[in-house]
C-alpha positions as CSV (number, residue, x, y, z in Angstrom):
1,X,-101.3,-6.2,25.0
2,X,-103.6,-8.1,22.0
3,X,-101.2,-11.0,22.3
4,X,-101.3,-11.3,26.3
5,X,-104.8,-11.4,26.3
6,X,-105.3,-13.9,23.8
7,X,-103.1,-16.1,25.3
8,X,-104.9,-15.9,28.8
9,X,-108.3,-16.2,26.8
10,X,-107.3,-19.4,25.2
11,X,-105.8,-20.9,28.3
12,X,-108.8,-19.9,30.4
13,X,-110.8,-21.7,27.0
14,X,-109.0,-24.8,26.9
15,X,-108.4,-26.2,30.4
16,X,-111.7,-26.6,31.1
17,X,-111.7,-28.3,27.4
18,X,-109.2,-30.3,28.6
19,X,-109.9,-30.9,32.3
20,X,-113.6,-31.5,30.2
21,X,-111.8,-33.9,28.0
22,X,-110.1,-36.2,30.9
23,X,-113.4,-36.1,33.1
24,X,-115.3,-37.5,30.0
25,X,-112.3,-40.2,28.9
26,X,-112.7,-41.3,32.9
27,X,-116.3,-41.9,32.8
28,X,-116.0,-43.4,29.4
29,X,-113.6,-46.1,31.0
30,X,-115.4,-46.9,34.1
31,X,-118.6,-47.2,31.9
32,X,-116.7,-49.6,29.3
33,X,-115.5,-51.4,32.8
34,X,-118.8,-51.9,33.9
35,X,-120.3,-53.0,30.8
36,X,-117.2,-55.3,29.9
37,X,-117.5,-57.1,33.6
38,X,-121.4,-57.3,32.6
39,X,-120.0,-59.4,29.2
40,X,-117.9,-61.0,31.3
41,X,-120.7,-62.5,33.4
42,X,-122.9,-62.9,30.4
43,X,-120.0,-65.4,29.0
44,X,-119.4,-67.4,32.4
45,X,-123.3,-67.5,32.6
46,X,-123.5,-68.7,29.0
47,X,-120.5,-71.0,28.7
48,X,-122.0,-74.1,30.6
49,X,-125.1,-73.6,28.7
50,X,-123.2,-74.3,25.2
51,X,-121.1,-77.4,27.1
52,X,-124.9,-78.7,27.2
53,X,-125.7,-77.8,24.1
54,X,-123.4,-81.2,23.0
55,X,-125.8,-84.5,23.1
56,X,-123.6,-86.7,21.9
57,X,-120.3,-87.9,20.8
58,X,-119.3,-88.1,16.8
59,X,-119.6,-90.9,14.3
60,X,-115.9,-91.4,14.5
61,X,-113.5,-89.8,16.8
62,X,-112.1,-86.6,15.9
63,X,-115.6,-85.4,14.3
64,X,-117.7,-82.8,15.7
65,X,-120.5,-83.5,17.9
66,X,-123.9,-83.8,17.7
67,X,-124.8,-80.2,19.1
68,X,-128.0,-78.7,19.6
69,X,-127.4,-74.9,20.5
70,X,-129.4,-74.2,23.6
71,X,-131.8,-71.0,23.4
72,X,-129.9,-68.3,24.8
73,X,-126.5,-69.2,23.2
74,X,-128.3,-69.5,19.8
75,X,-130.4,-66.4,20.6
76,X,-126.6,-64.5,21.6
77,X,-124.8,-65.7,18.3
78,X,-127.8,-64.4,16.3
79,X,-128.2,-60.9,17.7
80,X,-124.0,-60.6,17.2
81,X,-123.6,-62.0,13.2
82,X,-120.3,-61.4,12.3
83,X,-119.3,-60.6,16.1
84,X,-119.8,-63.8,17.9
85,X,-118.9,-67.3,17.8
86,X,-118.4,-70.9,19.1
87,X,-115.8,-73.2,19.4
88,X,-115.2,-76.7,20.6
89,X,-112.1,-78.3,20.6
90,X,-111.1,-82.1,22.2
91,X,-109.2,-82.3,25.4
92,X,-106.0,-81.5,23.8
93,X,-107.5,-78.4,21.8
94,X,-107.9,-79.8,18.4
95,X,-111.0,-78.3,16.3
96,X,-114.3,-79.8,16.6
97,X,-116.9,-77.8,15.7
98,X,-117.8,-73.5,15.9
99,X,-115.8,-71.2,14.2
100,X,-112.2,-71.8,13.4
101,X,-111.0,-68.5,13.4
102,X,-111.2,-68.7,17.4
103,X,-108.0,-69.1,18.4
104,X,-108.0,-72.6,20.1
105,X,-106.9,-72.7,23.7
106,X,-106.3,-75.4,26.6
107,X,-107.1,-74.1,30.2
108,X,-105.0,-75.2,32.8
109,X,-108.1,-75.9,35.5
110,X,-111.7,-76.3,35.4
111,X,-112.5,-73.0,36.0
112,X,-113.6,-70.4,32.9
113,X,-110.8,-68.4,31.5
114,X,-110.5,-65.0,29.6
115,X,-108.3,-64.0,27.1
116,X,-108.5,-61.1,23.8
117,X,-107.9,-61.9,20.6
118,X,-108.0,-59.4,16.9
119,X,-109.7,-60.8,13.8
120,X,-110.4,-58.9,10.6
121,X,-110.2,-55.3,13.0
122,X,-112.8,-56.5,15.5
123,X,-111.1,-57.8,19.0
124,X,-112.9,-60.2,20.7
125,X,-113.4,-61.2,24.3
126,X,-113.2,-65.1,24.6
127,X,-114.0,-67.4,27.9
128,X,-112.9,-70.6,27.6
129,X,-113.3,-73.9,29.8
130,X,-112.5,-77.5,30.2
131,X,-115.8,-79.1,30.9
132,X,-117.2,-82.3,31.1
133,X,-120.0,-82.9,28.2
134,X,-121.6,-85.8,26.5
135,X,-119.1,-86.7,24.3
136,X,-116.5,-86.8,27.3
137,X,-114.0,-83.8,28.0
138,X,-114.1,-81.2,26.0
139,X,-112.6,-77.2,25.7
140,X,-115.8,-74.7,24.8
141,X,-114.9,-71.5,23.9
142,X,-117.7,-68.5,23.4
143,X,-116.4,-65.3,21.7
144,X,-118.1,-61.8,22.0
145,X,-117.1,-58.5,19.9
146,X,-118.5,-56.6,21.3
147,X,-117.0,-56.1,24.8
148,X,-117.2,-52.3,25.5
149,X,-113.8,-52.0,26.6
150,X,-112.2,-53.5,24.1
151,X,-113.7,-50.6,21.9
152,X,-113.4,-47.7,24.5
153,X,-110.5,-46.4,22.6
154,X,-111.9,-45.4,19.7
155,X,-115.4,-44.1,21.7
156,X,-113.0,-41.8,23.3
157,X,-111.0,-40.9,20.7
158,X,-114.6,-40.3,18.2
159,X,-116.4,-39.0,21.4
160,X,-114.5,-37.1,23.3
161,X,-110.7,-36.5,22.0
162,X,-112.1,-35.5,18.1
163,X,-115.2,-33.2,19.5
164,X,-113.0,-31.2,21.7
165,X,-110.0,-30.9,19.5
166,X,-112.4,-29.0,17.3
167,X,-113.8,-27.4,19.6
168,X,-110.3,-25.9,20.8
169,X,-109.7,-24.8,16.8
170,X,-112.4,-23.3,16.8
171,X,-112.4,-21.7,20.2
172,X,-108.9,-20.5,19.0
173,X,-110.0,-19.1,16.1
174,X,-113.0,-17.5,17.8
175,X,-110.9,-16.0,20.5
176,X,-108.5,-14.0,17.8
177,X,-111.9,-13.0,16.5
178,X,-113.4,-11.5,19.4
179,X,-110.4,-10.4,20.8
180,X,-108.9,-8.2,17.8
181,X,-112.2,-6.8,17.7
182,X,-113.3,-6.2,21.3
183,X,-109.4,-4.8,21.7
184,X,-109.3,-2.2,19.3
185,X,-110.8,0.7,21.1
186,X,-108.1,0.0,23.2
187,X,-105.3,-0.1,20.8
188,X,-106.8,2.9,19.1
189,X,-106.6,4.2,22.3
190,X,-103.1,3.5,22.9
191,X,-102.2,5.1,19.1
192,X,-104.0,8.5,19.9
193,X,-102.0,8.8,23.1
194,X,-98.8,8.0,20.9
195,X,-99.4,10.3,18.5
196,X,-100.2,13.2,20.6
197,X,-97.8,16.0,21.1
198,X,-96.0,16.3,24.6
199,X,-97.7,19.8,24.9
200,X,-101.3,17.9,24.2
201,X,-102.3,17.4,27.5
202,X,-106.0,18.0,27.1
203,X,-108.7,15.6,28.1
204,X,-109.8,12.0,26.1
205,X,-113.4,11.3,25.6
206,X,-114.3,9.1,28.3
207,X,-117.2,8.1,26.1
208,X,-115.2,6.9,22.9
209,X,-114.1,3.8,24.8
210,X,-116.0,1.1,26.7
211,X,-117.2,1.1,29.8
212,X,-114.4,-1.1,31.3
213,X,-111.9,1.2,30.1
214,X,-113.4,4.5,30.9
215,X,-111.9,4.4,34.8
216,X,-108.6,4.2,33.2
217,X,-109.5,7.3,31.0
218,X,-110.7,8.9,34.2
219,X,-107.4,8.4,35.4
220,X,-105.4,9.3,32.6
221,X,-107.7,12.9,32.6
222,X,-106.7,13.2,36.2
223,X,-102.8,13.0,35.1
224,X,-103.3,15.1,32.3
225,X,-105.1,17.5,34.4
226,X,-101.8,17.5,36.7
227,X,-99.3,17.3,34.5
228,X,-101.3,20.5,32.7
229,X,-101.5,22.6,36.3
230,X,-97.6,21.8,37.0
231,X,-96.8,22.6,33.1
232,X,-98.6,25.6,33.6
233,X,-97.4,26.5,37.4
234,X,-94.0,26.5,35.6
235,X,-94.2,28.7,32.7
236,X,-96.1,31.1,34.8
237,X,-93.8,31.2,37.0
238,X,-90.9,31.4,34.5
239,X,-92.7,34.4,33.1
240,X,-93.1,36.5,36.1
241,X,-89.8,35.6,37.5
242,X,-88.6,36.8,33.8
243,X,-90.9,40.0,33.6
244,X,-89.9,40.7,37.6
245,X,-86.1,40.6,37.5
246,X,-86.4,42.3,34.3
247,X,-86.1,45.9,35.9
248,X,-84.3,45.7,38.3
249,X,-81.2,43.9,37.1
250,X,-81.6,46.4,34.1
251,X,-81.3,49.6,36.6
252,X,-78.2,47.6,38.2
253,X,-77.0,47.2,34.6
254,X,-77.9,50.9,33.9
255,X,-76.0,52.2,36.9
256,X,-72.8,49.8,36.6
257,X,-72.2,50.6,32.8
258,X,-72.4,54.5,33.5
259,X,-69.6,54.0,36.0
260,X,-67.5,52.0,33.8
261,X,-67.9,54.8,31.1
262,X,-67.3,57.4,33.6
263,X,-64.2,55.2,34.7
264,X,-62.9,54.9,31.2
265,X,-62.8,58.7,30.6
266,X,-61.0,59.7,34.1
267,X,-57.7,58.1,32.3
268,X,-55.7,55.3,33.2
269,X,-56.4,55.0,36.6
270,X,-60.1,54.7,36.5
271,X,-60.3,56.2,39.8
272,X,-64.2,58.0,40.3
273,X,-65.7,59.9,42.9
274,X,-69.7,58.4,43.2
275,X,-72.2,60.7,45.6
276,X,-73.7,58.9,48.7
277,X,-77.3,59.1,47.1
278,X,-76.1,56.9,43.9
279,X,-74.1,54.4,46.6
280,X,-77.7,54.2,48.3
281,X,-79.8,53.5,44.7
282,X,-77.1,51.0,44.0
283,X,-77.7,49.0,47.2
284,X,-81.7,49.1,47.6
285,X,-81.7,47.5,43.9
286,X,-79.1,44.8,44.8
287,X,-81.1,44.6,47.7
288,X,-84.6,44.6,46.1
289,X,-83.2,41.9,43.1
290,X,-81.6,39.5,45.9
291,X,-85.3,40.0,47.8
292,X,-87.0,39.4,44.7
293,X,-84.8,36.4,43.7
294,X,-85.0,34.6,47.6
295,X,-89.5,35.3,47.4
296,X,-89.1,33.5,43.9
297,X,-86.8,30.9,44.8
298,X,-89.6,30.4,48.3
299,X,-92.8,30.7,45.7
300,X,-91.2,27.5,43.6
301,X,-90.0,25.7,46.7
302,X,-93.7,26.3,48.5
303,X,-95.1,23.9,45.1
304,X,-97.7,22.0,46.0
305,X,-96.5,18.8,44.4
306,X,-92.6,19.4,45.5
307,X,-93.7,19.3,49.3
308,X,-96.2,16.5,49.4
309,X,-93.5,14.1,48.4
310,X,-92.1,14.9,52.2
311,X,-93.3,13.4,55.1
312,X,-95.2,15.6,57.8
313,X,-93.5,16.8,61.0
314,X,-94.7,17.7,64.2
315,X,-93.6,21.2,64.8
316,X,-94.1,23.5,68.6
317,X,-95.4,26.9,67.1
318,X,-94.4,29.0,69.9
319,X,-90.6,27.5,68.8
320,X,-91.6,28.7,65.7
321,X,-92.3,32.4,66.4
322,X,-89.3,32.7,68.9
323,X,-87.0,31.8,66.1
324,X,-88.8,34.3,63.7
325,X,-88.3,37.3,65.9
326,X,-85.2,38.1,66.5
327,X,-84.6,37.9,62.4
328,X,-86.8,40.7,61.7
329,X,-86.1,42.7,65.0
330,X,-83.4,45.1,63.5
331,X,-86.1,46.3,60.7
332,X,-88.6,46.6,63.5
333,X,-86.8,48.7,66.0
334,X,-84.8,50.7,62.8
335,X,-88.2,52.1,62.0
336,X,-89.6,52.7,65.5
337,X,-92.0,49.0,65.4
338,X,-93.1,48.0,68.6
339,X,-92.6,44.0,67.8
340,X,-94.0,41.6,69.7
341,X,-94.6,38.2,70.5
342,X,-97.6,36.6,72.4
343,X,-97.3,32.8,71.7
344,X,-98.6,29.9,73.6
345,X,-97.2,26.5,74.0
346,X,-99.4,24.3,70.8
347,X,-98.4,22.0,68.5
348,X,-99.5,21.0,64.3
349,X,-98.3,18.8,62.1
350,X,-97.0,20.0,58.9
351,X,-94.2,21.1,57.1
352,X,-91.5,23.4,59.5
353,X,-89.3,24.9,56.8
354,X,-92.4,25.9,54.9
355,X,-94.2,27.4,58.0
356,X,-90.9,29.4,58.8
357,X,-91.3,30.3,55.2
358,X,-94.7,31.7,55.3
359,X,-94.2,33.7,59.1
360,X,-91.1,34.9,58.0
361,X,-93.2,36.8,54.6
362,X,-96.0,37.7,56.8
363,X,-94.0,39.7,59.6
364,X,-91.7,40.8,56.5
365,X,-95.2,42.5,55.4
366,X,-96.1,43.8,58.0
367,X,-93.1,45.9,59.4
368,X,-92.4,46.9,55.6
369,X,-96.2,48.4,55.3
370,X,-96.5,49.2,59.1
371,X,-96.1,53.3,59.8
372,X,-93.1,54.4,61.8
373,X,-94.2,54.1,65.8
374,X,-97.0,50.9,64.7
375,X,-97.2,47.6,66.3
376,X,-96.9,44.2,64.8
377,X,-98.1,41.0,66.9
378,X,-97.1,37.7,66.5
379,X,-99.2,35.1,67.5
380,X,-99.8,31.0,67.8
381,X,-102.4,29.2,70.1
382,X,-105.7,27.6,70.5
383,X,-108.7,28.8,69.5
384,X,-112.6,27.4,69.3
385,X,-113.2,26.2,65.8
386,X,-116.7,25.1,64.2
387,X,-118.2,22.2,65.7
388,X,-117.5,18.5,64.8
389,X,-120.3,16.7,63.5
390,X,-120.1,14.2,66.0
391,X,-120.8,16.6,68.1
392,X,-123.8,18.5,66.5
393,X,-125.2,15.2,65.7
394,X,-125.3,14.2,69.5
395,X,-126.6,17.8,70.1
396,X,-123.8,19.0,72.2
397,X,-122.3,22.8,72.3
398,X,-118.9,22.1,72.6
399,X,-116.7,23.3,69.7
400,X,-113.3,21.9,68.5
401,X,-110.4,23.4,69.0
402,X,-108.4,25.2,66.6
403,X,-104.5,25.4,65.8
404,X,-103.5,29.1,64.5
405,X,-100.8,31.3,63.7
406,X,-100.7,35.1,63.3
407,X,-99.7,38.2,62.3
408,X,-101.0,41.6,63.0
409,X,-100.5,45.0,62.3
410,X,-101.7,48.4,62.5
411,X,-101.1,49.7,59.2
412,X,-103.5,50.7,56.3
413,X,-105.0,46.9,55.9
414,X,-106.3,46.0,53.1
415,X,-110.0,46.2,52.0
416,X,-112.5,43.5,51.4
417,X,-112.8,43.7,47.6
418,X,-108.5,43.5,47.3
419,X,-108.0,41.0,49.6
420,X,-108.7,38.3,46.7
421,X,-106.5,40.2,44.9
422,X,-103.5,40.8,47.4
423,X,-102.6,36.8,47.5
424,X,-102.1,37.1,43.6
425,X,-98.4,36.9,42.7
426,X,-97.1,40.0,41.8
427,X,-100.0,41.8,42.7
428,X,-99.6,45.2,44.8
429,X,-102.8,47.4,46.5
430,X,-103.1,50.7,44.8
431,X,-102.1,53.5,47.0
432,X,-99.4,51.1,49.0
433,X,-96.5,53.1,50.4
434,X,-93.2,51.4,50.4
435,X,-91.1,49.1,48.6
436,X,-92.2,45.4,47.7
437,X,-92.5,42.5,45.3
438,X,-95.6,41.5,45.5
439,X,-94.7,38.3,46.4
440,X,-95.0,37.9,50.3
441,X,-98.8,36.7,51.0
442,X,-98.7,34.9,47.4
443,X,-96.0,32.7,49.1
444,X,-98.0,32.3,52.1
445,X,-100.7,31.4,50.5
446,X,-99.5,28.8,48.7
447,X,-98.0,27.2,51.5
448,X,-101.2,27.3,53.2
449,X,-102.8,25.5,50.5
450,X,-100.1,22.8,51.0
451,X,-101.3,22.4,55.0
452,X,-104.8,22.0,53.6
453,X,-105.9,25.5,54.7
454,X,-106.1,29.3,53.6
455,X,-104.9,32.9,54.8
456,X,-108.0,34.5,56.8
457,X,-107.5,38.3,56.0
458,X,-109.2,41.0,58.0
459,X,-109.2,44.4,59.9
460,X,-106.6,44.5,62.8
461,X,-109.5,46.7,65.3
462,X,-112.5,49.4,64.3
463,X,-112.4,52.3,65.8
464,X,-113.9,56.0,65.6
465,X,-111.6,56.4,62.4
466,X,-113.0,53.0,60.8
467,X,-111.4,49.9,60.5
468,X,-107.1,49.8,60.5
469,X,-104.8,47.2,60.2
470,X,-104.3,43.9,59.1
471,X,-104.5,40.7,60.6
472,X,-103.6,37.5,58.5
473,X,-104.3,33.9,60.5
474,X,-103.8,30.4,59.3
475,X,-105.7,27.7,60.7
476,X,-104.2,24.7,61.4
């Protein structure tokens, strides 16, 4: 992490250095340009003026000629000691006068000619022309050191180049700096999270960490906070599912070793006679355990998280309740249940197996806790809901409409201050006749928490008695 981030730091550092760097070394050679075609001028504009600075011929041929330096040329040798010179050479380019370091040269035409030469480190800019003087044809020469481009090099190199190569050290150095220090909340970070146990899943301190890190603390809290609810969701339900099956497989285990023993001590051929009341005991706790085992195997399926990870159907309702009927019909009519069925033709999205699973435990309920000769109702349709605040906000009455299922009874209900209490897991209403789990409207409640909604519980009808039976709706 430290090392990726200093190597985007020091790129994001040096190319504008550099890109800095090649803009300046740019400017620096079209300035040199300019000011080098400026000398350049200067010594075409100056060399005719020193071919009339000769007045006259030698003593004797091959000596220098009488010269008389004309203003400007002596004024530009003067303000350039030690960088500027003269030379005049005869037609053929022999040395006649100036400096004889300047390399003597013979133009082709009559037209000025530029050439670089290197003496004693300096490089000079020379113009050179055959011209017509005094003392007959001669070659003048006029040499300048200090032609800006002829130097550029080294401004760039001292200017520019040097500057910015420190510049990028240092920035270097700076950038480990800032960035091993500005980093290590972060890596500190990082080494609490590694050294925490798997079972520490509580929160971090969003406010031991910078601000530009805190979302990601946020969002590791969040995860945590998950992780902790599912963690916990599972040993809870490991527990109960331990502490439920518990008794009952112990009464089968009761029951099955006393026949063995009883078995065992008839002789060798184990033959027993069992009463009809013990075959009966035997078959309602195979028949409670595999109950109890199916509701926890429903409760675990109906998670929250294992659901949302499937895609939402579109499911008919009154489908729905057709296909519930028939499977608890034979318990219905067995104990005298008038069962019915008033459905309408509506549709919701959600999840079908779960919605199966959740009518399926609410008419299970209610013809298990339903008197002998009750009714139980199922239902599905359309009903007015609250109103949408589009709607209030444009004043109008009109209400949405609402997607429900139902079930309804007229057994003992269930009273206000339980009803919080009756979607508990595990949890049974004192006084309940009958057998049960305690598991039926904890299922269906958690499955209405996966659609986004909750079990309504209330009285079935008030009459002259007070209030009886139960109706449970989920709105869709």
């Amino acid at each position: 992490m430290k090392s990726g981030l200093q190597r985007r730091l020091l790129l994001l550092l040096l190319l504008p250095v550099g890109i800095f760097a090649l803009v300046s070394i740019y400017f620096d050679y079209q300035t040199a340009g300019n000011v080098a075609l400026q000398k350049d001028q200067q010594l075409r504009r100056l060399i005719p003026l020193l071919a009339d600075s000769v007045l006259a011929p030698g003593a004797a041929g091959g000596s220098a000629p009488v010269l008389l330096l004309a203003p400007e040329v002596d004024l530009f040798i003067k303000n350039r000691v030690g960088s500027a010179g003269f030379r005049i050479s005869d037609s053929a380019g022999g040395f006649l006068a100036g400096e004889p370091w300047i390399a003597g040269v013979i133009p082709a035409t009559y037209e000025p000619e530029f050439h670089s030469m290197e003496d004693n480190g300096i490089t000079y800019r020379i113009a050179a022309q055959r011209v017509e003087t005094a003392a007959g044809e001669l070659i003048v020469q006029l040499a300048d050191g200090s032609d800006a481009r002829q130097q550029w090099v080294r401004s760039v190199w001292f200017k520019v180049l040097l500057p910015n190569l420190i510049l990028v050290v240092v920035a270097g150095f700076a950038v480990n700096w800032a960035v091993t220090r500005a980093l290590r909340p972060l890596i500190e970070l990082k080494d609490a999270v590694e050294r925490r146990s798997p079972r520490d899943l509580s929160a971090i301190d969003p406010l031991t960490t910078p601000a530009e890190v805190q979302p990601l603390v946020s969002a590791l809290n969040r995860l945590f906070g998950l992780v902790n609810d599912q963690a916990e969701g599972q040993r809870r339900f490991v527990a109960d599912a331990a502490h439920q099956l518990r008794t009952p497989l112990a009464g089968l285990q009761a029951q099955v070793e006393a026949w063995a023993q009883a078995a065992r001590a008839k002789g060798e051929d184990g033959a027993i006679t069992l009463p009809a009341d013990k075959i009966i005991k035997l078959r309602t706790a195979t028949r409670r355990t595999s109950q109890l085992a199916n509701q926890l195997l429903a409760l675990s399926r109906a998670d929250a998280s294992t659901a949302a990870a499937q895609p939402l159907q579109r499911i008919d309702l009154k489908d729905l309740c057709e296909s519930i009927l028939p499977l608890h019909l034979d318990a219905a009519t067995h104990k005298g249940i008038d069962l019915g069925l008033e459905a309408r033709p509506v549709q919701a999205s959600g999840y079908e197996w779960l919605l199966r699973e959740l009518l399926s435990n609410l008419v299970d309920n209610a013809v298990k806790y339903t008197p002998p000769g009750g009714t139980v109702t199922i239902r599905c349709g359309l009903v007015a809901g609250q109103a949408s605040p589009q709607r209030e906000a444009a004043g109008s009455d009109a209400r949405r409409a609402e997607v429900f299922l139902e079930v309804e009874d007229d057994g003992p209900g269930i009273a206000p201050q339980e009803r919080a209490k009756a979607v508990q897991r595990f949890y049974r209403v004192l006084g309940t006749v009958g057998e049960g789990n305690g598991l039926g409207l904890a299922i269906a409640d958690e499955i209405a928490r996966v659609h986004h909604s909750h079990l309504e519980l209330d009285y079935a009808s008030h009459g002259p008695e007070g209030p009886r039976g139960l109706r449970v709706r989920l709105a869709l």
